[in-house]
N, CA, C and O atoms as a Maestro MAE file, in Angstrom:
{
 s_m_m2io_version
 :::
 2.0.0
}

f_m_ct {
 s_m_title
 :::
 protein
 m_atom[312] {
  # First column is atom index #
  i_m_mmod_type
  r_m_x_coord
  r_m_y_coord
  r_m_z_coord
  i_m_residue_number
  s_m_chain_name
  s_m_pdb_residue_name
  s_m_pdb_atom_name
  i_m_atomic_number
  :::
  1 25 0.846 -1.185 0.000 1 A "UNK " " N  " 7
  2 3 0.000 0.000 0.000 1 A "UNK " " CA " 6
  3 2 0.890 1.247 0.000 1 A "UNK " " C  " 6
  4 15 1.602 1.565 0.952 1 A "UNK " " O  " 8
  5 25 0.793 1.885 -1.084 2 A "UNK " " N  " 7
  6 3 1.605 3.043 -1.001 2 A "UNK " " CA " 6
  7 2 1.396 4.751 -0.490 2 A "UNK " " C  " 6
  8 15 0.687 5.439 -1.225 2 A "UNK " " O  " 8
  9 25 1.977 5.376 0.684 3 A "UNK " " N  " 7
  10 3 1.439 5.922 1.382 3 A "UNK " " CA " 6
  11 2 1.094 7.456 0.420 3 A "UNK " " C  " 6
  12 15 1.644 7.417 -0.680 3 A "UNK " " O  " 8
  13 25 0.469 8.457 0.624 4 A "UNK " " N  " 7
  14 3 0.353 9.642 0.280 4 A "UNK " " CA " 6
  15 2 1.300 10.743 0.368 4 A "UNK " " C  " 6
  16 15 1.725 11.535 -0.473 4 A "UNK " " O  " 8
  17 25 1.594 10.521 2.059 5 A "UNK " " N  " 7
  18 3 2.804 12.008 2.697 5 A "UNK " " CA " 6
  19 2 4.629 11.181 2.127 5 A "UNK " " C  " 6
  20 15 4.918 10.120 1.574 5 A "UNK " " O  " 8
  21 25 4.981 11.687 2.349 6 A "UNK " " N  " 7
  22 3 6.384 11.550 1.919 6 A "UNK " " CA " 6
  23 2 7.302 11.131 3.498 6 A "UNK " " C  " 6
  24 15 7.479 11.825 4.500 6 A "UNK " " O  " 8
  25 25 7.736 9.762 3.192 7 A "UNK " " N  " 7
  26 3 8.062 8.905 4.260 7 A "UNK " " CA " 6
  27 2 9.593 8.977 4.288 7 A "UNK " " C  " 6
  28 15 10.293 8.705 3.313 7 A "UNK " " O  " 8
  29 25 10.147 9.443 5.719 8 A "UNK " " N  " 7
  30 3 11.342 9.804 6.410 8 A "UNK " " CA " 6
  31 2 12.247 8.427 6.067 8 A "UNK " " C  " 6
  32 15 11.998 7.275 6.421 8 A "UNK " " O  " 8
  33 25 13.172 8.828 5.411 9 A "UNK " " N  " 7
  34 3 14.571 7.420 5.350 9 A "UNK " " CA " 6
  35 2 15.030 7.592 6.371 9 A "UNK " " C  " 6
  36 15 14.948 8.720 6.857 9 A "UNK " " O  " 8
  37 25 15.744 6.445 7.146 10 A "UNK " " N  " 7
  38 3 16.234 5.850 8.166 10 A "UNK " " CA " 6
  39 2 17.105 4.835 7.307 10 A "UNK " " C  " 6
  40 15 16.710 4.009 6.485 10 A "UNK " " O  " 8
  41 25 18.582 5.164 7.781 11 A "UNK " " N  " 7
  42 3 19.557 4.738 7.197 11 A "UNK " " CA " 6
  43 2 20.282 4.242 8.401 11 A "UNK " " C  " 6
  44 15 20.252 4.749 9.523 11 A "UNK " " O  " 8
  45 25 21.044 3.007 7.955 12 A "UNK " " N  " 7
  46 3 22.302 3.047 8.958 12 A "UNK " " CA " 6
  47 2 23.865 3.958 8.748 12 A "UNK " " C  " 6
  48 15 24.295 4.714 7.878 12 A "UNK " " O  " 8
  49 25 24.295 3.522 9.796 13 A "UNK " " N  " 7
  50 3 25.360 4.642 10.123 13 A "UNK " " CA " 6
  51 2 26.314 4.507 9.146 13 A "UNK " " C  " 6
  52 15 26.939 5.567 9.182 13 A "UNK " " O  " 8
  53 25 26.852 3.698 8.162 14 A "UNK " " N  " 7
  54 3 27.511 3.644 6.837 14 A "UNK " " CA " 6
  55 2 26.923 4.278 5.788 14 A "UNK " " C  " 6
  56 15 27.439 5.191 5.144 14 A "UNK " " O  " 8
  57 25 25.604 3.694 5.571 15 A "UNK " " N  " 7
  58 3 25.180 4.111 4.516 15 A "UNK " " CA " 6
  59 2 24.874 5.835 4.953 15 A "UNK " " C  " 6
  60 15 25.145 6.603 4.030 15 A "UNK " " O  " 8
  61 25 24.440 6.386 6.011 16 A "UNK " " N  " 7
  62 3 24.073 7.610 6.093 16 A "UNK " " CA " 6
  63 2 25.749 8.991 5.843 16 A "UNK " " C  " 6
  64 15 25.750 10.145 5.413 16 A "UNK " " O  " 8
  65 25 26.462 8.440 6.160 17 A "UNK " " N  " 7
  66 3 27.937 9.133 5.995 17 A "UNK " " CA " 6
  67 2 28.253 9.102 4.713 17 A "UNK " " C  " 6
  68 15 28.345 10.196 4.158 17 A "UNK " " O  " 8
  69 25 28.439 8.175 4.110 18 A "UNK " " N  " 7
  70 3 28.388 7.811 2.326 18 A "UNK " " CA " 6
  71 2 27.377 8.724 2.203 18 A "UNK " " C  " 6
  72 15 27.904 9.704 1.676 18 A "UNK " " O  " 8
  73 25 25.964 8.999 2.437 19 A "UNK " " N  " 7
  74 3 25.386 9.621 1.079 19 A "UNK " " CA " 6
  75 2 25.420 11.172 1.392 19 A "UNK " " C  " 6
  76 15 25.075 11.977 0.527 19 A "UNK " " O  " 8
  77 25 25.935 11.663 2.920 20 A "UNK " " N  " 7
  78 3 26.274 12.994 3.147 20 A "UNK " " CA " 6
  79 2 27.549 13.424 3.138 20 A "UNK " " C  " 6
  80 15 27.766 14.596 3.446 20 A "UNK " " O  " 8
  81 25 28.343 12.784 2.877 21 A "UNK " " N  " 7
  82 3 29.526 13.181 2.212 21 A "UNK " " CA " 6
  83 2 30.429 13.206 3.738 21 A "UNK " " C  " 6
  84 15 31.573 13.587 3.488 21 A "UNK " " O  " 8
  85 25 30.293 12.994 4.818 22 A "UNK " " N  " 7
  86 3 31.276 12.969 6.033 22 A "UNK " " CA " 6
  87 2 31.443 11.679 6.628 22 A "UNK " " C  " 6
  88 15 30.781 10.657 6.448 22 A "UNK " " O  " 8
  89 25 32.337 11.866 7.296 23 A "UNK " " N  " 7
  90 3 33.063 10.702 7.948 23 A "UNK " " CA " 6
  91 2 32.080 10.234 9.214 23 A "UNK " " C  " 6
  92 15 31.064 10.832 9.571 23 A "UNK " " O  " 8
  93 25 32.566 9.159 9.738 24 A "UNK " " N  " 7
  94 3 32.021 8.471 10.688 24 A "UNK " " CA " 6
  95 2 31.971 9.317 12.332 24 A "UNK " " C  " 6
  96 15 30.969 9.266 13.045 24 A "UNK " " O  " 8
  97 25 32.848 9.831 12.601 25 A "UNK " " N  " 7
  98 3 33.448 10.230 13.428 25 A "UNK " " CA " 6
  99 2 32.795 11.901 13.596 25 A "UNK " " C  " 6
  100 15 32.587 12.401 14.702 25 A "UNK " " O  " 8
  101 25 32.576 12.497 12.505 26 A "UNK " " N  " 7
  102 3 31.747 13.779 12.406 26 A "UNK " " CA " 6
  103 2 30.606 13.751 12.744 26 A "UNK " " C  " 6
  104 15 30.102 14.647 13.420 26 A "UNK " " O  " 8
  105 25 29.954 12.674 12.322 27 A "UNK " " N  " 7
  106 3 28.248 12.499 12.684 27 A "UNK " " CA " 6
  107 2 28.073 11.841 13.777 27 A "UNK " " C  " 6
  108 15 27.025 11.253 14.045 27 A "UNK " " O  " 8
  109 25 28.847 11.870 14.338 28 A "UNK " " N  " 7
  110 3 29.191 11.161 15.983 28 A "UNK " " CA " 6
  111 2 28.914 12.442 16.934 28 A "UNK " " C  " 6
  112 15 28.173 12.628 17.898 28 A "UNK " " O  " 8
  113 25 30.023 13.393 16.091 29 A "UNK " " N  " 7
  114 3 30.845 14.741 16.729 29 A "UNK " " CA " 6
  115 2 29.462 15.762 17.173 29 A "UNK " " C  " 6
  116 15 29.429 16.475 18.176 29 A "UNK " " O  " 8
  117 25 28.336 15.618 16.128 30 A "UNK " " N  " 7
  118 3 27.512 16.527 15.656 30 A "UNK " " CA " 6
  119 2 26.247 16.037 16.643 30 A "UNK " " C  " 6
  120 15 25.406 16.802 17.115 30 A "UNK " " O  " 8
  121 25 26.297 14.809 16.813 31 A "UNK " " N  " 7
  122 3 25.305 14.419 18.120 31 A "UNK " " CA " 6
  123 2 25.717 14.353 19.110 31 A "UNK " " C  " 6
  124 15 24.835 14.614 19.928 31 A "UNK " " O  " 8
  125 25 26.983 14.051 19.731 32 A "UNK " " N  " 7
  126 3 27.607 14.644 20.974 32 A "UNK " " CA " 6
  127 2 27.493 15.631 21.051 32 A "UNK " " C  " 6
  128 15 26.896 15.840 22.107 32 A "UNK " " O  " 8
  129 25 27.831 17.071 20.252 33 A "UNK " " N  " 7
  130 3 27.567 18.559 20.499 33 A "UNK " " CA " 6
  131 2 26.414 18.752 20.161 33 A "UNK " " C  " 6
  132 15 26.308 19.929 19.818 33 A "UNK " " O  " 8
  133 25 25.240 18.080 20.051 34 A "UNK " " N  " 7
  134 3 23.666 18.587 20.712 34 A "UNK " " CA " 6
  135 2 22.978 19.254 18.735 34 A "UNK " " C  " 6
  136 15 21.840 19.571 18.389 34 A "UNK " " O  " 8
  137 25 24.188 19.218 17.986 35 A "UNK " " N  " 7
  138 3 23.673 19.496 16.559 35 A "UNK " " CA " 6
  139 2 22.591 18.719 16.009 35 A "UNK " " C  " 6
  140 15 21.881 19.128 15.091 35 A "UNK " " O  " 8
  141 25 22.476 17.709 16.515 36 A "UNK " " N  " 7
  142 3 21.215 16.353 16.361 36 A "UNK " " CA " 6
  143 2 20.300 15.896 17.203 36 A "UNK " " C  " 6
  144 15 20.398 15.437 18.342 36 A "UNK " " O  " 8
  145 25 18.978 16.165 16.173 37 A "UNK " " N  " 7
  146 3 17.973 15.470 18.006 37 A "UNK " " CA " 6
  147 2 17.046 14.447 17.799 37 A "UNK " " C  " 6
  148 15 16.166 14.347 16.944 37 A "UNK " " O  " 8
  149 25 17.432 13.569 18.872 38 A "UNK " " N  " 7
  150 3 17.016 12.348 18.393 38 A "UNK " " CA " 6
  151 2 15.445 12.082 18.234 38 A "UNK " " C  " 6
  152 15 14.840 12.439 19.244 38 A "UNK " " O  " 8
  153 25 14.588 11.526 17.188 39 A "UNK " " N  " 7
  154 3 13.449 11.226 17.122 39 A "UNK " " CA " 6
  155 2 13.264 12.448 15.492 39 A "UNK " " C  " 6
  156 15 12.319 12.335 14.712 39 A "UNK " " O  " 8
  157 25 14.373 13.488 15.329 40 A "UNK " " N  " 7
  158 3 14.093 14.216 14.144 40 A "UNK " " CA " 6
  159 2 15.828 13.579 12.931 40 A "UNK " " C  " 6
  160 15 15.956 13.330 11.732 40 A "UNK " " O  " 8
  161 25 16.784 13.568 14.122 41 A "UNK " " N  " 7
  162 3 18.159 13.167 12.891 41 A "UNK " " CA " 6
  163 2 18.374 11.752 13.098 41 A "UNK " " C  " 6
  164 15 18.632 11.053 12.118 41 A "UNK " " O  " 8
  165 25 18.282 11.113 14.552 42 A "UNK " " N  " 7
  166 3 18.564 10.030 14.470 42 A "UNK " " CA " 6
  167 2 17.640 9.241 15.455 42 A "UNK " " C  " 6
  168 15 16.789 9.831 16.121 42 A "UNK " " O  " 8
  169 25 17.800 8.116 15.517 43 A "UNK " " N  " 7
  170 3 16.250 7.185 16.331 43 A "UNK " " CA " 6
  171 2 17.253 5.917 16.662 43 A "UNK " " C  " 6
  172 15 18.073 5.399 15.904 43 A "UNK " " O  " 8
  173 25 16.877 5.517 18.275 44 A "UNK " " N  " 7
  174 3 17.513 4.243 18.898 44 A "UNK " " CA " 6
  175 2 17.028 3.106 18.222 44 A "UNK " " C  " 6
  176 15 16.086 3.336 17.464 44 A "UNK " " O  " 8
  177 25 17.457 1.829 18.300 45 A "UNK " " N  " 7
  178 3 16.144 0.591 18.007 45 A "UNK " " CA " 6
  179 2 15.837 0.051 19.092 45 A "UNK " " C  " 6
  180 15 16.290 0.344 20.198 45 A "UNK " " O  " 8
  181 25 14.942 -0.881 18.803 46 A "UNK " " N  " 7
  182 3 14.122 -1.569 19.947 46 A "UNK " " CA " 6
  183 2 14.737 -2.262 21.074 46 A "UNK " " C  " 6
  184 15 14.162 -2.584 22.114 46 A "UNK " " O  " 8
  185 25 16.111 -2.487 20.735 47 A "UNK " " N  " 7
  186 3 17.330 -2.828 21.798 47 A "UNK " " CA " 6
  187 2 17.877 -2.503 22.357 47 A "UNK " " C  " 6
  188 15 17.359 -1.387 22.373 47 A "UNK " " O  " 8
  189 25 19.122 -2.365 23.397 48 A "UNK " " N  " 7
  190 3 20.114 -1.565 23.360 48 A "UNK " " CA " 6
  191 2 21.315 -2.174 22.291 48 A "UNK " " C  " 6
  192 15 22.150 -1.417 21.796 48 A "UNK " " O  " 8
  193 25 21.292 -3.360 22.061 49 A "UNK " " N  " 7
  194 3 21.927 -3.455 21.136 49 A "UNK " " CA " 6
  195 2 21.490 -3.144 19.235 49 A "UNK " " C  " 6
  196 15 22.049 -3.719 18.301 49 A "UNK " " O  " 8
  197 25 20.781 -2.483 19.156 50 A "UNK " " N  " 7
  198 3 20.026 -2.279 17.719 50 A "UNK " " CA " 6
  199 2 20.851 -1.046 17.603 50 A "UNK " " C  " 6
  200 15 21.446 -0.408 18.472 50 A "UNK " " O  " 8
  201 25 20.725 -0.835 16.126 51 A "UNK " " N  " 7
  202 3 22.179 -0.344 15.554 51 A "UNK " " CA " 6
  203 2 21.020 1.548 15.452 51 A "UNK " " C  " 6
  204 15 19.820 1.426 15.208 51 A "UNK " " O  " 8
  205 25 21.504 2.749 15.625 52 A "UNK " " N  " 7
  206 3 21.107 3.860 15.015 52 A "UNK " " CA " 6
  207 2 20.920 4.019 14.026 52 A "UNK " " C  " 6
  208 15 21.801 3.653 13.249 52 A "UNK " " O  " 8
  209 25 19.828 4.577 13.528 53 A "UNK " " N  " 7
  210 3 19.198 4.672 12.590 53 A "UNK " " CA " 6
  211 2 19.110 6.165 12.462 53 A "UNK " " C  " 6
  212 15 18.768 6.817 13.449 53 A "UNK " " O  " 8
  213 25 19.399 6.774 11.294 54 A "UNK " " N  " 7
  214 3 20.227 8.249 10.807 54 A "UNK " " CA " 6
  215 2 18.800 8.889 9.841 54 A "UNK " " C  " 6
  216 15 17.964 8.121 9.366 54 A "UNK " " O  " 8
  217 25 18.744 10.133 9.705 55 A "UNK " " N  " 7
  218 3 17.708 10.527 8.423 55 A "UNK " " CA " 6
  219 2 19.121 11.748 7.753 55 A "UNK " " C  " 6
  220 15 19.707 12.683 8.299 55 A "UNK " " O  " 8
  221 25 19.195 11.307 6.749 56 A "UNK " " N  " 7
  222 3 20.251 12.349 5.980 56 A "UNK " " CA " 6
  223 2 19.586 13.077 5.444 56 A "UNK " " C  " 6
  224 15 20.592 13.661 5.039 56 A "UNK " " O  " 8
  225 25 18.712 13.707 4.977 57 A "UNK " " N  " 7
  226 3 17.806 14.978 4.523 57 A "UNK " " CA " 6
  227 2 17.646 15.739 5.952 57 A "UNK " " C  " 6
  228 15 18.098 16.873 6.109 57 A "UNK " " O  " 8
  229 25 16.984 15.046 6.958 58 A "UNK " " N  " 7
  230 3 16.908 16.026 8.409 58 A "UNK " " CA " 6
  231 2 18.078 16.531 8.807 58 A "UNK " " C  " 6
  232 15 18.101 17.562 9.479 58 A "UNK " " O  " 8
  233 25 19.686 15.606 8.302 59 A "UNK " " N  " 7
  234 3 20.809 16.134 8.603 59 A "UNK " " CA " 6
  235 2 21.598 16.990 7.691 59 A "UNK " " C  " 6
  236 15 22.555 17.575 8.197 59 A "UNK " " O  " 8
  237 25 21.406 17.131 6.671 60 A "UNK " " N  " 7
  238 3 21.886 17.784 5.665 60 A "UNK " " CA " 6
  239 2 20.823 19.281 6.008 60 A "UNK " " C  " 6
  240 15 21.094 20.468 6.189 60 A "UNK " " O  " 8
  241 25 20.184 18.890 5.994 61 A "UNK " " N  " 7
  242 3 19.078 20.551 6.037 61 A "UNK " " CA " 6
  243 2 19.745 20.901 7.192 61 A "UNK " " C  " 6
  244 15 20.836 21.180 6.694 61 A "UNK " " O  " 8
  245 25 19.849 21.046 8.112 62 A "UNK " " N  " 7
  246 3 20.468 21.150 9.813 62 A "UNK " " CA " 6
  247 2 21.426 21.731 9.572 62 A "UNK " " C  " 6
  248 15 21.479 22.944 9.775 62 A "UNK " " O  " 8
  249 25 22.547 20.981 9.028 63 A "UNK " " N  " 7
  250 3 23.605 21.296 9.291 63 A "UNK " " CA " 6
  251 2 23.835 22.680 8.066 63 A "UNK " " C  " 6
  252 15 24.550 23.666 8.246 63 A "UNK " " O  " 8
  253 25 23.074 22.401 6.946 64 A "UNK " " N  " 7
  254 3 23.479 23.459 5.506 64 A "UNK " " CA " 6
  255 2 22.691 24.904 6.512 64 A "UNK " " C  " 6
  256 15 23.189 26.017 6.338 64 A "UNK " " O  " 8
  257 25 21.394 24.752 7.590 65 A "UNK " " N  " 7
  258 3 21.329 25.852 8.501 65 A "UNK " " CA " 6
  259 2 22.123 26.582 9.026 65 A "UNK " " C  " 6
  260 15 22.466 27.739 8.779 65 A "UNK " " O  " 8
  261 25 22.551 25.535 10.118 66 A "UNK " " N  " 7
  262 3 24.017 26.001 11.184 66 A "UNK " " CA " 6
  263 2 24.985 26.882 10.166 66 A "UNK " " C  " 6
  264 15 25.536 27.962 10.377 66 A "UNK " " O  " 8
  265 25 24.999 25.881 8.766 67 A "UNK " " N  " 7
  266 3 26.379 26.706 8.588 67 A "UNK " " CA " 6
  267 2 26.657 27.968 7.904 67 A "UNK " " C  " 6
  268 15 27.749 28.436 7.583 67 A "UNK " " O  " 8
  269 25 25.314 28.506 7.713 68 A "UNK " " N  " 7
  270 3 24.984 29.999 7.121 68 A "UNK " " CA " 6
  271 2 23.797 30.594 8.084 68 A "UNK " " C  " 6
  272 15 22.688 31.052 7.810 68 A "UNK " " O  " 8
  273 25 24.517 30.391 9.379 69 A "UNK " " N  " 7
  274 3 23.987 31.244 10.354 69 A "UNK " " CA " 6
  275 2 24.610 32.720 10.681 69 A "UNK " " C  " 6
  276 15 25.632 32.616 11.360 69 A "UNK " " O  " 8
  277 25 24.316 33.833 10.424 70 A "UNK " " N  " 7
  278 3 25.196 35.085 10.527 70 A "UNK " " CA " 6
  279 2 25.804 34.685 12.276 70 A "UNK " " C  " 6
  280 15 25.364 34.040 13.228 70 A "UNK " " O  " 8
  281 25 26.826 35.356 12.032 71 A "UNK " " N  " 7
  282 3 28.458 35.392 13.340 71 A "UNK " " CA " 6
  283 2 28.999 34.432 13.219 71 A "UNK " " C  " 6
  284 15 29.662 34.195 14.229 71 A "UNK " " O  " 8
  285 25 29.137 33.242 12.029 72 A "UNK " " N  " 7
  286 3 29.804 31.976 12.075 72 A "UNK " " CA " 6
  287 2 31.285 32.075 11.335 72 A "UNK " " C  " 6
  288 15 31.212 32.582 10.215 72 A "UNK " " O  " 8
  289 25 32.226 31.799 11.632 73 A "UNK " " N  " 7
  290 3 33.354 31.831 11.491 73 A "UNK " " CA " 6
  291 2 33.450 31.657 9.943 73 A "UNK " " C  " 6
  292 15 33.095 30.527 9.605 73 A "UNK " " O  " 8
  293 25 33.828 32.450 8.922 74 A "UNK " " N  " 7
  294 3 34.185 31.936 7.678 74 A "UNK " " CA " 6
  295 2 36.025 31.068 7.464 74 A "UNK " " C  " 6
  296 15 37.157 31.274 7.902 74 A "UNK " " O  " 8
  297 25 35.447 30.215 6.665 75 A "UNK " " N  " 7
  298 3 36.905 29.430 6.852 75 A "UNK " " CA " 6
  299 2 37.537 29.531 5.512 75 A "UNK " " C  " 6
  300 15 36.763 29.466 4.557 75 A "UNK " " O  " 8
  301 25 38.928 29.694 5.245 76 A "UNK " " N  " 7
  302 3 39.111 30.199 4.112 76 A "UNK " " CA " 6
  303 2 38.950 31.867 3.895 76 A "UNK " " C  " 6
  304 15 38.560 32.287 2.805 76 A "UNK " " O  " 8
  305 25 39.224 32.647 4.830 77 A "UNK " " N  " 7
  306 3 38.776 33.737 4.488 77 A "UNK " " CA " 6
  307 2 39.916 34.455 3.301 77 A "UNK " " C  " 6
  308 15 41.082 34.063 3.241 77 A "UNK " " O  " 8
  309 25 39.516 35.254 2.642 78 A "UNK " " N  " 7
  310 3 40.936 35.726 1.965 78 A "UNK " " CA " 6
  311 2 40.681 37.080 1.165 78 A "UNK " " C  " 6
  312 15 41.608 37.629 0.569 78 A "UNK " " O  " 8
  :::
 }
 m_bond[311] {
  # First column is bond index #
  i_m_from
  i_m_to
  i_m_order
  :::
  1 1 2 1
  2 2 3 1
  3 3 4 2
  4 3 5 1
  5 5 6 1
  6 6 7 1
  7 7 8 2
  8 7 9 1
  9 9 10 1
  10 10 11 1
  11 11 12 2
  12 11 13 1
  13 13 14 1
  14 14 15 1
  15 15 16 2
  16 15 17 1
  17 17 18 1
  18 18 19 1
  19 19 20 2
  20 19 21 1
  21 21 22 1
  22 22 23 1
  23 23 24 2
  24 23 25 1
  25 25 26 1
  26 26 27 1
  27 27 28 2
  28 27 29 1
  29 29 30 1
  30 30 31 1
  31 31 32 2
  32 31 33 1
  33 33 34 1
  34 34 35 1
  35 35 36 2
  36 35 37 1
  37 37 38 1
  38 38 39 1
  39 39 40 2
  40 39 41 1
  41 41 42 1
  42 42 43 1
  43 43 44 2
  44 43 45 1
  45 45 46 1
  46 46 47 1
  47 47 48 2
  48 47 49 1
  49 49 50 1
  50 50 51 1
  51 51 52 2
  52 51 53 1
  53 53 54 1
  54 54 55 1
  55 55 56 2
  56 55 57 1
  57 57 58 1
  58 58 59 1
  59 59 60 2
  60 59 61 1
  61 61 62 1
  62 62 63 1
  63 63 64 2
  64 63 65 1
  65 65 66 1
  66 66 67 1
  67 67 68 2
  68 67 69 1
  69 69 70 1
  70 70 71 1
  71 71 72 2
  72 71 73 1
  73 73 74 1
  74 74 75 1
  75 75 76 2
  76 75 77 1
  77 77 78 1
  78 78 79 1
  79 79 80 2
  80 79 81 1
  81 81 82 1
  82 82 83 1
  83 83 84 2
  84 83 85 1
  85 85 86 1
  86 86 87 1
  87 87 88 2
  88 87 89 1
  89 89 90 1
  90 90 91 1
  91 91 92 2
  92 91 93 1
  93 93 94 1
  94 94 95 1
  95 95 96 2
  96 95 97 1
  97 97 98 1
  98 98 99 1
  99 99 100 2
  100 99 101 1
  101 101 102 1
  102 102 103 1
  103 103 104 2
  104 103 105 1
  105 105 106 1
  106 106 107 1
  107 107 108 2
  108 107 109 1
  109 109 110 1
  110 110 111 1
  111 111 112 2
  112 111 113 1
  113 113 114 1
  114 114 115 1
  115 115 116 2
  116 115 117 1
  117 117 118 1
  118 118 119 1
  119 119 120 2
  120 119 121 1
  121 121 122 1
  122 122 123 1
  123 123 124 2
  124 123 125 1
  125 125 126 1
  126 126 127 1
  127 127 128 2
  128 127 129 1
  129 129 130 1
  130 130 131 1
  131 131 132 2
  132 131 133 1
  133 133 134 1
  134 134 135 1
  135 135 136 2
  136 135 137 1
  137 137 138 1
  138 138 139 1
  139 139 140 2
  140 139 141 1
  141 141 142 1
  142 142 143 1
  143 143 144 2
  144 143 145 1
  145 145 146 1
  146 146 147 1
  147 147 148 2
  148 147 149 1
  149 149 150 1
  150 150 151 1
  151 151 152 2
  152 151 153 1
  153 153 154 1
  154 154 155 1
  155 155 156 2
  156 155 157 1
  157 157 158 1
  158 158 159 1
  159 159 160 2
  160 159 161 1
  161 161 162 1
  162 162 163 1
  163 163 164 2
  164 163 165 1
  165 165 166 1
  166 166 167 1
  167 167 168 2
  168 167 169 1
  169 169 170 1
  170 170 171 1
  171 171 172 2
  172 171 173 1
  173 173 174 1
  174 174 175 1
  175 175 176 2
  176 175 177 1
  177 177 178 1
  178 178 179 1
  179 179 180 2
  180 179 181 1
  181 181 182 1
  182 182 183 1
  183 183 184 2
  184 183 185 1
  185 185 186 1
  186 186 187 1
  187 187 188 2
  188 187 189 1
  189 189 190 1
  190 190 191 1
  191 191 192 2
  192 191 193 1
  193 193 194 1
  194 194 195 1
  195 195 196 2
  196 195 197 1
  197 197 198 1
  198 198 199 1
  199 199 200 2
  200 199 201 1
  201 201 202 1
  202 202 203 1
  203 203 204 2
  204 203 205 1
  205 205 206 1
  206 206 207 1
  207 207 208 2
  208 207 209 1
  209 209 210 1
  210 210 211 1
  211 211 212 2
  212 211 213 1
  213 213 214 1
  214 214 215 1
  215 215 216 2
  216 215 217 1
  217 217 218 1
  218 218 219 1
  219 219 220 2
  220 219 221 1
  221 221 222 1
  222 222 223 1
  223 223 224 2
  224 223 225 1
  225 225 226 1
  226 226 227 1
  227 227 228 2
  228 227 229 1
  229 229 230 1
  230 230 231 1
  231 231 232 2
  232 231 233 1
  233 233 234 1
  234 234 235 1
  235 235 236 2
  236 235 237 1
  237 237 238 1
  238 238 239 1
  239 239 240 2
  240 239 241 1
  241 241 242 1
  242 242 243 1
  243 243 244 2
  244 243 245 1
  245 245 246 1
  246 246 247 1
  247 247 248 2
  248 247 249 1
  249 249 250 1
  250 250 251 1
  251 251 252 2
  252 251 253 1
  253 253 254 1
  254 254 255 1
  255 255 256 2
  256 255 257 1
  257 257 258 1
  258 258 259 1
  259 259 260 2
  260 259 261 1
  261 261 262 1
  262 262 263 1
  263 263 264 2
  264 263 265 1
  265 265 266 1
  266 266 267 1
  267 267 268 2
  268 267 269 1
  269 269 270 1
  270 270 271 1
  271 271 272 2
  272 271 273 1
  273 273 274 1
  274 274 275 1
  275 275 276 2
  276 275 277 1
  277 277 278 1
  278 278 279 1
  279 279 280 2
  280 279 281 1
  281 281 282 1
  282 282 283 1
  283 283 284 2
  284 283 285 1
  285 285 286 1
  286 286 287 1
  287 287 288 2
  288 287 289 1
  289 289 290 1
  290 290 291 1
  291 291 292 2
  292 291 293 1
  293 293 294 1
  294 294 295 1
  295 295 296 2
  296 295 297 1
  297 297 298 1
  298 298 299 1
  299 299 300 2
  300 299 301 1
  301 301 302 1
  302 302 303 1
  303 303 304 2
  304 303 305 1
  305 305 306 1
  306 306 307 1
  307 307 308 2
  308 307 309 1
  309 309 310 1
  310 310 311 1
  311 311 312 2
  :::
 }
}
């Protein structure tokens, strides 16, 4: 049955780094510093051992926010 609204991907943690272009260790970095909230970028599973489950559109929009927020450090300035 195919739904109407447009249904949230939930990726694992390989595949979600591959299709946003960063490393493993960044999208780690970005939910330790509070840049990610869980139930909108990323979701536990039914275990404690069940693997995180990532949305790369909720994280890509987020972060392309943060990073053209006026007072943010330009890098490369010249």
């Amino acid at each position: 049955m195919a739904s109407t609204s447009k249904q949230q991907r939930w990726l694992p943690t390989g595949k979600t780094v591959a299709a946003i272009g960063i490393s493993n260790s960044t999208l780690h970095r970005w939910k330790a510093a509070g840049l990610l909230v869980e139930g909108t970028h990323y979701r536990y599973g039914l275990t404690l051992r069940s693997p995180v489950r990532w949305n790369p559109e909720s994280i890509e929009k987020t972060i392309k926010a943060y990073r053209t927020l006026p007072g943010r450090p330009v890098s490369n300035p010249k």
